[in-house]
C-alpha positions as CSV (number, residue, x, y, z in Angstrom):
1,X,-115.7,139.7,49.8
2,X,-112.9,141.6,49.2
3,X,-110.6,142.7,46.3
4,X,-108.9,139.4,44.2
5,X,-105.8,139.6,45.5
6,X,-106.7,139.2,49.2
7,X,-107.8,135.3,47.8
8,X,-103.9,134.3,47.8
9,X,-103.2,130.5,46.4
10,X,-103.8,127.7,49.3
11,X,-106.4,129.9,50.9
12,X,-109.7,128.1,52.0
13,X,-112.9,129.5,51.0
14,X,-116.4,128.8,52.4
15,X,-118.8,129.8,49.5
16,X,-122.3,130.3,48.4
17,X,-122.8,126.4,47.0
18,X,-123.8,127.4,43.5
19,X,-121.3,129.9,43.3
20,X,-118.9,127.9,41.1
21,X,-118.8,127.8,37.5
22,X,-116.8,126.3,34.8
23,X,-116.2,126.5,31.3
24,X,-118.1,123.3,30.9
25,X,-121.0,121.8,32.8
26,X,-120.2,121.7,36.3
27,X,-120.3,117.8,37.2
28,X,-123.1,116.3,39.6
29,X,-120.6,115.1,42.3
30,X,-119.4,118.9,42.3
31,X,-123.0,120.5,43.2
32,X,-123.2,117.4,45.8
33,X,-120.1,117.5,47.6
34,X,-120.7,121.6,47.7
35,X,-124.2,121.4,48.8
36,X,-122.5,119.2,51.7
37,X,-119.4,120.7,52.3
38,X,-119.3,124.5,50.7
39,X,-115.6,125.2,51.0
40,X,-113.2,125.5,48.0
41,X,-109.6,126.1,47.7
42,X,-107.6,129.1,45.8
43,X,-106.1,127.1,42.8
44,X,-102.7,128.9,41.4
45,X,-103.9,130.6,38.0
46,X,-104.6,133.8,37.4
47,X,-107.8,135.6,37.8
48,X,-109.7,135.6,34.9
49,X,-113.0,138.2,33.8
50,X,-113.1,138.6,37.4
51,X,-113.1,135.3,38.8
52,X,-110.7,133.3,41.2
53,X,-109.6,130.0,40.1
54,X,-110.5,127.6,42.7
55,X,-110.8,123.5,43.0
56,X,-113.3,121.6,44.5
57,X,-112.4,118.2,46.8
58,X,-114.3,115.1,45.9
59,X,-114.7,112.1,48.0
60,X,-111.8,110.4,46.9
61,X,-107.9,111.6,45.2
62,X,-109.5,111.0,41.7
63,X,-112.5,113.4,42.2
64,X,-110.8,117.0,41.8
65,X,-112.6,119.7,40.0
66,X,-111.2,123.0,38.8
67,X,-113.4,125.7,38.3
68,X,-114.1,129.6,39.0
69,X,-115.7,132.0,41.3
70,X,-116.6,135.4,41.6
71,X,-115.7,137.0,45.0
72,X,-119.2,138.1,45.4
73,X,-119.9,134.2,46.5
74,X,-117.2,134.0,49.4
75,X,-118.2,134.1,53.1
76,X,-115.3,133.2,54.6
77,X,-111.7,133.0,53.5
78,X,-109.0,131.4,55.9
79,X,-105.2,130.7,54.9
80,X,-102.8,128.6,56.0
81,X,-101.3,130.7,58.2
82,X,-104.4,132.2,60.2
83,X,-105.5,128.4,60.3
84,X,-101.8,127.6,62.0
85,X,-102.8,130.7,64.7
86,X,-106.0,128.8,65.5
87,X,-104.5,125.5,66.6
88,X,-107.6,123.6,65.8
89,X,-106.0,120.6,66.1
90,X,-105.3,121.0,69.5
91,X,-109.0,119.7,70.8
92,X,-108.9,117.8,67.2
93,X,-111.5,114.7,67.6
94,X,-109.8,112.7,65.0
95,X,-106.1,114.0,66.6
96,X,-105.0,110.2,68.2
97,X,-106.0,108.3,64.5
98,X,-104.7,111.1,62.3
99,X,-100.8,111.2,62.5
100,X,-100.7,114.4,60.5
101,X,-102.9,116.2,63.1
102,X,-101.3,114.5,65.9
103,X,-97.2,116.1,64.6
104,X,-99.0,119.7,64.0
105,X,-97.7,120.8,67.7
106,X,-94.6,119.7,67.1
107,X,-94.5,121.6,63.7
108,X,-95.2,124.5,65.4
109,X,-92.0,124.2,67.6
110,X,-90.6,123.4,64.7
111,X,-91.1,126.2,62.7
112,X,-91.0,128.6,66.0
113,X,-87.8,127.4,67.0
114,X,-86.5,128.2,62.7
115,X,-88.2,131.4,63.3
116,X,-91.2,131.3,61.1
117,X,-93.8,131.3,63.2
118,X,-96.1,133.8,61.8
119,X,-95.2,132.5,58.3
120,X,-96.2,128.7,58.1
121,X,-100.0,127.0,58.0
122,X,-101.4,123.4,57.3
123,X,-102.8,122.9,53.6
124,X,-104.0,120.0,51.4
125,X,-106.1,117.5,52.8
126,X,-105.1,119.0,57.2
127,X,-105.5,122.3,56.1
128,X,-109.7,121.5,54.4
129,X,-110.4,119.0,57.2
130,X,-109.3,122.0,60.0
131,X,-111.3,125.1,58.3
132,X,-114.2,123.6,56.8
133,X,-114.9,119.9,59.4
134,X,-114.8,117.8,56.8
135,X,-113.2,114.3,57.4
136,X,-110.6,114.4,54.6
137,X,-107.6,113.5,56.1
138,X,-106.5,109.5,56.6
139,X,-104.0,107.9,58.7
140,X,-102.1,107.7,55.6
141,X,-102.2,111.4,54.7
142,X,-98.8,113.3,54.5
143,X,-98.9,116.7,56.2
144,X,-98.4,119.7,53.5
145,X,-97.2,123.0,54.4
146,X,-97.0,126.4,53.4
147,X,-94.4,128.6,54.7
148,X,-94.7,132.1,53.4
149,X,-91.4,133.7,52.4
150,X,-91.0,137.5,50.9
151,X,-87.1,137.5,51.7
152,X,-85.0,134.7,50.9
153,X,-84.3,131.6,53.8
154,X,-80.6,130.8,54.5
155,X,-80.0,127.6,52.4
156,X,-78.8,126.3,55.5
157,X,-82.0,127.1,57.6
158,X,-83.9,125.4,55.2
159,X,-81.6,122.1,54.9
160,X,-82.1,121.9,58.6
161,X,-85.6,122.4,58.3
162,X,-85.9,119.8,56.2
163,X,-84.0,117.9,58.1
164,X,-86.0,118.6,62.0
165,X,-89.1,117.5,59.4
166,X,-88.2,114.5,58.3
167,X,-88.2,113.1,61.5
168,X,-91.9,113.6,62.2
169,X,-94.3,110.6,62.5
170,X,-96.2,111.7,59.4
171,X,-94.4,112.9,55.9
172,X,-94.1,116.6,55.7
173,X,-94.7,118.1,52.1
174,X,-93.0,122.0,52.4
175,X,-93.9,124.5,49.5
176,X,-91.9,127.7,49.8
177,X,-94.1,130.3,48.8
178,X,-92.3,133.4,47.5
179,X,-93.3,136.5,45.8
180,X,-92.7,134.5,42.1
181,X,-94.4,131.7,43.3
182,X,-94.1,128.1,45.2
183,X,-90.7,126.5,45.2
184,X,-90.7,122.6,47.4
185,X,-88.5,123.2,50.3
186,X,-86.7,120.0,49.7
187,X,-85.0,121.2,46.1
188,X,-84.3,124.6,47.9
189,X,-82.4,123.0,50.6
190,X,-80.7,120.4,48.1
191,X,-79.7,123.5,45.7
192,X,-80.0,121.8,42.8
193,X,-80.3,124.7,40.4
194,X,-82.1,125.5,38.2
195,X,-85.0,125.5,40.6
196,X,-88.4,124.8,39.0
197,X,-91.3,127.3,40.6
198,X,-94.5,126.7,40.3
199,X,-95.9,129.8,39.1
200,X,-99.6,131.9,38.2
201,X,-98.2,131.7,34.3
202,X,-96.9,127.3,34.5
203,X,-93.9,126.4,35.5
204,X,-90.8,128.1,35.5
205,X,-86.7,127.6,36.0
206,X,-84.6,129.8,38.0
207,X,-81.4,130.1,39.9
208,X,-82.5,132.4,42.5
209,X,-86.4,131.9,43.6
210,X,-86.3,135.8,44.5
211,X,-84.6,137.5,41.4
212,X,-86.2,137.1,37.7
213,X,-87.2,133.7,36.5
214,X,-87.1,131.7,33.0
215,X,-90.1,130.2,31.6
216,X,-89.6,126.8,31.3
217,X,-91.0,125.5,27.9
């Protein structure tokens, strides 16, 4: 695989199955689920001696399992974005049970109309189920998002976003991805400074999610 910093936070991985490793035992449920489903996602930490921090998806919310990887063990690497270019979900089998497959076209007018077409993909539970086949999404399941953002959205675009978004038949969870790190669309739109971004190095508070941030202690 290539260098670490093509393995950008939310992207999807499909790796050797003993590839992961941790600074502890690596639990049994972990070498299971991989052996089953080898697909990890790009955790947001810092490489390390390395590796890429990634977490591992158990069967249910209470099995998650953070651990590391060395590129060499990748096969495949999709992000949100290539995964929104695909349109799986389109000729989805689980599309008419699975409201947050079902609102994915209308995302994508959504976003195309707001021009960010290029810049938004399905992650969290949607995004694993749509790279890697595994049934992982419920009827339940809110839709997360990643929209990609190197230059600052109008706070008015993205109040309106949030707005089109909210009307949707399943809950849409927006992270802002910027240069310094993620930022949740709805506190963007709100402007309810200081914002808190989520960040390689913890959290951190800022005015601006584009200019120099404070570490928040």
């Amino acid at each position: 695989m290539g260098r670490l910093v093509s393995l950008e936070t939310h992207a999807l991985l499909r790796i050797d199955p003993g590839g992961v490793c941790a600074d502890t035992a690596v639990p049994g449920w972990v070498l299971e689920r991989l052996a089953r489903t080898p697909w990890v996602v790009v955790r947001r930490a810092r490489p390390r001696r390395g590796l890429v921090a990634v977490g591992v998806r158990g069967g249910t919310r209470a099995e998650r399992f953070a651990g590391w990887l060395h590129p060499r063990h990748v096969r495949e690497c999709l992000t949100p974005q290539q995964l929104a270019m695909r349109r799986a979900w389109r000729t989805h089998a689980r599309r008419s049970q699975v409201a947050a497959l079902a609102v994915l076209d209308e995302i994508e007018s959504i976003m195309l109309r707001a021009n960010l077409a290029t810049l938004w993909g399905p992650g969290g539970s949607v995004g694993f189920e749509l790279a890697s086949g595994s049934v992982t999404a419920t009827a339940a399941s809110d839709v997360d998002l990643i929209v990609q953002l190197d230059a600052p959205l109008a706070v008015a675009a993205a109040a309106e976003l949030l707005g089109q978004l909210a009307q949707l038949a399943a809950r849409a969870d927006v992270v802002l991805e910027t240069p310094r790190g993620g930022l949740a669309l709805g506190e963007y739109a709100r402007q309810q400074a200081p914002l808190l971004l989520r960040t390689p190095d913890g959290p951190r508070l800022l005015d601006d999610p584009w200019v120099c941030a404070v570490t928040l202690s």
